[in-house]
C-alpha positions, -999 to 999 in steps of 0.1 A, spaced: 90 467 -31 103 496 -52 123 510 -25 144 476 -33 147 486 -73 175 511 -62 198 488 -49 184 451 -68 193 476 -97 234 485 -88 235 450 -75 232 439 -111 256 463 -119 280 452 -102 279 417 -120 276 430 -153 311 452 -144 325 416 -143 322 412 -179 317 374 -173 281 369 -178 283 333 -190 310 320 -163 295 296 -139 302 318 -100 290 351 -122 256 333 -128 258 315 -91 259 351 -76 234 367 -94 208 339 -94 208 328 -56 223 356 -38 211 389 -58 168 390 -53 146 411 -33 140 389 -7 178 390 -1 179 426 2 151 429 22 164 403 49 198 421 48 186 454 63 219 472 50 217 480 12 251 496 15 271 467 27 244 442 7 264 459 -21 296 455 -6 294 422 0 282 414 -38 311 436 -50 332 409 -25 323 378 -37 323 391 -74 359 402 -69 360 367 -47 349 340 -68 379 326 -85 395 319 -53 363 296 -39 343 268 -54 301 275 -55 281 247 -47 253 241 -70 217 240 -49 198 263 -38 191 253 -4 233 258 2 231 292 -10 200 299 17 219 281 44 253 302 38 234 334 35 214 332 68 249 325 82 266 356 68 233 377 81 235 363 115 276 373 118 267 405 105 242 407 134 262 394 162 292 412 154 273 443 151 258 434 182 293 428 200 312 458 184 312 495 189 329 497 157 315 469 131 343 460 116 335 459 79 365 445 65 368 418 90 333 402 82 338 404 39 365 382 49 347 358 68 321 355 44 344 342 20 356 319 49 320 304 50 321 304 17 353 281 6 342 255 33 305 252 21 307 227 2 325 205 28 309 178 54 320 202 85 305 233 71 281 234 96 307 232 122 327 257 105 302 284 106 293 275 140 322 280 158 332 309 138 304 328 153 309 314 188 345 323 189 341 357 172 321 369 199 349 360 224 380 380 211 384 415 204 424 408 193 415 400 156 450 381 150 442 362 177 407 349 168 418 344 133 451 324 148 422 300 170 397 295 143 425 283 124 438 256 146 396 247 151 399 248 111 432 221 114 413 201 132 379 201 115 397 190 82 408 156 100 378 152 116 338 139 111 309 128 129 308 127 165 339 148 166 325 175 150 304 179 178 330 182 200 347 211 183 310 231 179 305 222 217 342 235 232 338 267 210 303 274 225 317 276 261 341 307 250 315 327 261 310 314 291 348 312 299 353 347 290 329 362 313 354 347 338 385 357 327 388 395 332 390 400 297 428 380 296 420 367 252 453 350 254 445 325 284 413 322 264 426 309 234 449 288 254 422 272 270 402 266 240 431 250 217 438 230 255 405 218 256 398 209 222 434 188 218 414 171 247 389 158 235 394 158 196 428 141 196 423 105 201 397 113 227 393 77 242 425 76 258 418 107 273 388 103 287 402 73 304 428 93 320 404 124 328 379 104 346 402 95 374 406 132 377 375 147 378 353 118 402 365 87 431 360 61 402 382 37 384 392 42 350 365 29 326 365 17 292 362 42 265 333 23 252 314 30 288 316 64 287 287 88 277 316 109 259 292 142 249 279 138 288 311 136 298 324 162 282 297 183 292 305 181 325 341 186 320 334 217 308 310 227 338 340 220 359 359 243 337 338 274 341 339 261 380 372 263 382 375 299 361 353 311 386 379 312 411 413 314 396 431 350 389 458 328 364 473 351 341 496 320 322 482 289 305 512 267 321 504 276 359 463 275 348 468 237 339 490 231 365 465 249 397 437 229 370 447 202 378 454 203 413 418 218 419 404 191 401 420 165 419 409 181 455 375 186 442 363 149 425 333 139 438 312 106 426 308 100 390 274 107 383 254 80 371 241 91 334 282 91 326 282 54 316 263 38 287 259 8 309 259 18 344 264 -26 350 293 -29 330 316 -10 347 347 -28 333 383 -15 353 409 -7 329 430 -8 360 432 -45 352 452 -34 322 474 -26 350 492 -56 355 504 -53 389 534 -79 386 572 -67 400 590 -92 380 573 -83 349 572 -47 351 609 -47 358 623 -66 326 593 -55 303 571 -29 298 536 -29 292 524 -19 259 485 -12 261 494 12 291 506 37 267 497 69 254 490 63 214 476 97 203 472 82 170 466 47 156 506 35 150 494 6 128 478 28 97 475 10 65 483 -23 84 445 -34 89 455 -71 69 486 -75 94 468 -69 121 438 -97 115 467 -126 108 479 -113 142 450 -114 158 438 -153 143 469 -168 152 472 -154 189 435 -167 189 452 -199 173 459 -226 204 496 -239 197 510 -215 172 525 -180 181 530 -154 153 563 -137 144 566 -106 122 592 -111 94 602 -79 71 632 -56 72 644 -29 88 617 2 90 591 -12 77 569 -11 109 572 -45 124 569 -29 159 541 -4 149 519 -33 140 522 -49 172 514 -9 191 487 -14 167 475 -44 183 476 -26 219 461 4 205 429 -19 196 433 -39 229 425 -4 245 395 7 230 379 -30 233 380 -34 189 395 -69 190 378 -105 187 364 -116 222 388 -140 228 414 -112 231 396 -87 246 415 -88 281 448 -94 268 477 -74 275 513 -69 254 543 -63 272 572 -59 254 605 -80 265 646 -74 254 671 -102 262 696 -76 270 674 -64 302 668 -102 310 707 -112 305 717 -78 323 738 -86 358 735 -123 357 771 -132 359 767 -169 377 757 -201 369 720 -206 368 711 -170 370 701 -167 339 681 -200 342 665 -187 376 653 -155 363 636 -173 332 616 -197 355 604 -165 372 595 -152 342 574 -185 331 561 -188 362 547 -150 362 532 -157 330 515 -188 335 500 -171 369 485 -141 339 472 -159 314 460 -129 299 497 -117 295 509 -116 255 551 -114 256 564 -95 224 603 -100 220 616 -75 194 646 -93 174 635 -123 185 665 -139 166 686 -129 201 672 -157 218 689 -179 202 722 -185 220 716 -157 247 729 -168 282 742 -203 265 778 -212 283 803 -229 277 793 -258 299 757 -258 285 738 -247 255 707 -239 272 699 -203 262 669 -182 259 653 -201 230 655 -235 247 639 -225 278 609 -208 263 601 -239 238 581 -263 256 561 -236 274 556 -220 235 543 -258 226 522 -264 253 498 -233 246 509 -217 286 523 -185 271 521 -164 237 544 -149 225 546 -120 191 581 -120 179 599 -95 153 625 -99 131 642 -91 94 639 -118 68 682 -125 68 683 -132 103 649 -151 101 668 -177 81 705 -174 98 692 -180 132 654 -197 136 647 -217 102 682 -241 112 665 -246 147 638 -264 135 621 -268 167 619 -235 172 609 -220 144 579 -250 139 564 -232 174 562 -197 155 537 -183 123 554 -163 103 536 -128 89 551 -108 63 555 -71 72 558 -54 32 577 -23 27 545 1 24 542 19 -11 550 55 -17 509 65 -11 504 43 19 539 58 35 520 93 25 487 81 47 508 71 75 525 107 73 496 125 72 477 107 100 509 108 124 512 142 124 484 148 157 502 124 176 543 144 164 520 179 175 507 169 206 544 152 218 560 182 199 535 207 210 543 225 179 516 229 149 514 223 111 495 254 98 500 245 64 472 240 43 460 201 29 478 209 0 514 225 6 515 195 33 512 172 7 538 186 -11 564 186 19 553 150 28 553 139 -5 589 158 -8 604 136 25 594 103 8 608 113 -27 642 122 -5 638 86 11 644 66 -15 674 36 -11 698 55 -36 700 83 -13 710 68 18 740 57 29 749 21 26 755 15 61 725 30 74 698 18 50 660 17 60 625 13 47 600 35 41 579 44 65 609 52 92 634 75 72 606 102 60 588 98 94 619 102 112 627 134 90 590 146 97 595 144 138 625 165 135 610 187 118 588 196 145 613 191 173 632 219 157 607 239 160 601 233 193 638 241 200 634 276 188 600 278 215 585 283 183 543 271 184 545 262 143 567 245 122 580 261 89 593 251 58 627 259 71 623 232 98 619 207 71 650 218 53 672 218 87 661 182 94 672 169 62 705 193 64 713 178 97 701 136 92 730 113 95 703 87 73 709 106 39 741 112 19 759 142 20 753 160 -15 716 154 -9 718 170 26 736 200 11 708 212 -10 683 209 20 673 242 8 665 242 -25 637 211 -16 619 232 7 628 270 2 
């Protein structure tokens, strides 16, 4: 052992040069990283030294956990980088690996460390472009910080194929990365609605419920398929790789093999969320046949139950009072986002929303009994799907729409006694004036319909619903927030405070959440006018420069806000 004294001995050294011998990370370092056994396993007493003088110089910029068996895990983690990138390198790059220690190091204490460290040394091996590596584990990192349990696996298992992939790719890093950030929006941003859609894809089977799916099987072999189709393809670009992707995918499905499904009996179509119906898919759309990226309804988890127990209700249907911007419709996407992934009571589970305007009902019907003709078809398609759920937005347009002079029998009329005899459901949506100007004096209409309050949400819930929009803003967008947890905070935080009533117009007043959320998306889209991949702090201060939604000495010092 006294071969180690040398080093053990400048080791010490290098602590006592802190002149903090009493300060908590002084005492973490020396007591579980500085020993013989440490040296000896490190095999480098030089850069053993360096990498003490690192964290030493390190340590006010991380947080050290406090036992023991942390300290072992993160130092086996930093050996085996060391390893594999001197392993990978002609030139170990010294400087590069300090700097991912530290890495490790900040996110040890966190529930995705594991993760973390994993797919830093899977992707490491896989770039020789530094700025590039660093520029992929960071969006990994962005999505590891929204993410736990089984996604988690996800990200370690899509880094772990860059080695594969890269054998194929004749050395192109960029279509790497591409592929990587491709796969892992994939599968880690609401992943359920994309393995519905992949499926189709990939094998000759209908589209199966989310909850049928073997997802780490399945994503295993979409992966296989991957490295299939790398095999083959000379693509220099991401855009034309998708694109001849996709095609080869398509001419290549075979049949789904049978360990992809949970339960190989259940089997249950989601084409029958499909409603194949002309009339109705010509004056409504359907609502659980869209792409939600994210949950629209966050924060709402009390709205939606009352929703769900009075459509489970036989004679009542529910409408959604509160004003405008509050998120009366993103409740009820909330309600189709559930009807997707099966998490609704049973009686529901097959039910489908399709949303209905009276303009699109009323539009071209210029005669006498047109109006009336086209409703009956309408009542008539629904009765023939029970399973069909009509949401009318401003539901207060009924009333008097397609009336005459010669007859008051508008929209409102029609629809009652097929409202009071249980045949249909219907969600309506309106603000709490024209709740009372136009539905509480029409007594029998209003007795057919439950209303649910839809509350202005609070600074800290509009701040939730901020933060867990942005995947689904990125992924339309296609542009990133890089910023870290906290400097987003500060810029959400900073479009609510600039939301408030006083600073709006007084014809154009809304609620929170739609004003800061509406600043947020542009935001991004300027971004993505530029071609740029990130959005900046500048993007924030054009959208707020350029609203219509706040006064004008607020949108002149954009700037300052932001700058």
């Amino acid at each position: 052992m006294n071969h180690i004294y040398p080093t053990l001995a400048k080791a010490y050294e290098i602590i006592e040069s802190a002149g903090q011998p009493l300060s908590f990370e002084i005492g973490c370092i020396s007591n579980m990283l500085i020993s013989p056994a440490r040296i000896s396993s490190f095999k480098n007493d030089d850069l053993y030294l360096k990498y003490i003088t690192n964290l030493v110089k390190e340590r006010g910029n991380v947080s050290f956990p406090e036992k023991k068996e942390d300290y072992d895990h993160y130092f086996q983690d930093c050996i085996s980088l060391k390893n594999q990138m001197m392993a990978n390198q002609a030139d170990f790059n010294e400087s590069s690996w300090l700097n991912y220690t530290i890495f490790l190091l900040e996110n040890l204490k966190t529930p995705y460390y594991d993760t973390y460290s994993s797919t830093l040394r899977s992707l490491e091996r896989c770039f020789s472009n530094q700025e590039l590596f660093e520029q992929t584990l960071q969006t990994f990192y962005s999505v590891m910080i929204r993410s736990l349990g089984e996604k988690l696996d996800f990200i370690k298992t899509i880094a772990g194929y860059g080695l594969a992939f890269k054998k194929e790719m004749k050395q192109n890093e960029s279509l790497l990365a591409g592929i990587l950030v491709q796969d892992l929006a994939l599968f880690c941003n609401e992943k359920n609605f994309w393995l519905t859609s992949l499926i189709p894809l990939l094998y000759h089977t209908d589209v199966f419920s989310a909850e049928d799916i073997n997802q780490k099987r399945f994503l295993d072999y979409f992966l296989q398929k991957e490295l299939e189709f790398l095999q083959i393809t000379e693509e220099k670009e991401l855009s034309s790789y998708l694109s001849k992707r996709s095609i080869f995918f398509q001419e290549h499905r075979t049949e789904a093999p049978s360990d992809l499904f949970l339960h190989s009996g259940s089997n249950r179509n989601l084409k029958a969320q499909i409603i194949q119906s002309e009339f109705l898919n010509t004056y409504a759309y359907n609502m659980n046949a869209r792409n939600y990226i994210t949950n629209p309804a966050i924060g709402r988890e009390q709205e939606l139950s009352d929703l769900e127990l009075i459509l489970i209700s036989p004679k009542k249907s529910p409408i959604l009072i509160g004003e405008a911007g509050v998120g009366k419709t993103s409740v009820v996407e909330g309600l189709a986002y559930q009807l997707q992934r099966g998490q609704v009571p049973s009686l529901l589970k097959n039910k489908k929303i399709f949303k209905l305007t009276t303009t699109s009902l009323l539009s071209g019907t210029k005669y006498v009994g047109e109006m009336e003709e086209r409703m009956k078809k309408l009542m008539d398609e629904l009765k023939k799907q029970p399973d069909v759920i009509l949401f009318i937005d401003e539901i207060h347009t009924i009333v008097g729409a397609g009336s005459t002079e010669n007859s008051n029998n508008d929209i409102s009329n029609m629809l009652k006694p097929y409202i009071d005899r249980g045949d249909i459901k219907i969600i309506g949506a309106t603000t709490s004036q024209e709740y009372m100007q136009f539905l509480i004096p029409d007594k029998a209409l209003s007795r057919r319909f439950y209303p649910i309050a839809i509350e202005e949400p609070d600074s800290s819930m509009t701040l939730q619903i901020l933060k867990e929009t942005l995947p689904s803003v990125e992924y339309e967008t296609r542009v990133k927030n890089t910023f870290s947890a906290e400097k987003t905070n500060v810029i959400l935080r900073t479009l609510i405070d600039l939301s408030t009533p006083e600073n709006q117009p007084e014809d154009r007043r809304t609620r929170l959440p739609e004003l800061p959320l509406t600043l947020m998306e542009m935001a991004f889209s300027y971004a993505a006018l530029d071609s740029r991949t990130t959005v900046s702090q500048q993007d924030f201060a054009q959208a707020v420069r350029h609203t219509n939604l706040l006064k004008k000495e607020i949108r002149l010092k954009a700037e300052q806000y932001f700058i």
